[in-house]
N, C-alpha and C positions, 0 to 999 in steps of 0.2 A: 916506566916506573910509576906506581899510582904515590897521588900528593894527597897523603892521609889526611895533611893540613887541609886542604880543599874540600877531600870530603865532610871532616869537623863542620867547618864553617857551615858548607850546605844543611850537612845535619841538622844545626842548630839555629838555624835559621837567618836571614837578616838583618844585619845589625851587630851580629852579636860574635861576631869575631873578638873584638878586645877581651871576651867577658871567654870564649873560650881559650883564647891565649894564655890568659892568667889561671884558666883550671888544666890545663896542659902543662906548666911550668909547674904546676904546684905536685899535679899527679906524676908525673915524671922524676923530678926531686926527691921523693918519698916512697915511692912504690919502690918492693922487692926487686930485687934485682935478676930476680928470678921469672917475674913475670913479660921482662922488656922483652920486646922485640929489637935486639940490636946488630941485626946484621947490615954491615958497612950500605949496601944499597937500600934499607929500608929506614935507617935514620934520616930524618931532616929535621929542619925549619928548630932545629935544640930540644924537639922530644921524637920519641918512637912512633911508630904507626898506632901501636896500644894504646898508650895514652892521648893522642890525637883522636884517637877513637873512642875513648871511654870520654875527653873531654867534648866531643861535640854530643854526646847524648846525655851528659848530667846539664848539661845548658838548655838545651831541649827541652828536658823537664822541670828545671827549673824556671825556664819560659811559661811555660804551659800550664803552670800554676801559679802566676803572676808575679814569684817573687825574686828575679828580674827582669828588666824592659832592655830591650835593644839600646847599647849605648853609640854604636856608628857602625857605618857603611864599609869602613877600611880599615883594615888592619893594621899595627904599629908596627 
């Protein structure tokens, strides 16, 4: 099974796991329900593959335009 959470993270670069957690939580909470990916084997870590994926590329870019900085090494 791929750990969508893993890939986020790498996505998003170093550091910035906490910063994608909390846009994973938020995107998952709010997003249609229409859009999840929720099949039993593809859920983890309390969001879908989707959201673990759309949060490690809005962290990405919001990297990458300075306006946030890596806040730590490991995840909560």
């Amino acid at each position: 099974m791929t750990d969508y959470r893993a890939l986020a993270y790498e996505m998003a670069g170093p550091g910035n796991e906490k910063n994608v957690d909390a846009v994973a939580s938020a995107n998952h909470y709010s997003e249609s329900i229409h859009m999840h990916d929720l099949g039993v084997e593809k859920k983890q870590h309390g969001a879908c593959s989707y959201c673990w994926l759309r949060a490690g590329r809005a962290v990405r870019a919001l990297a990458a335009i300075g306006a946030i900085s890596a806040t730590s090494t490991e995840a909560s």
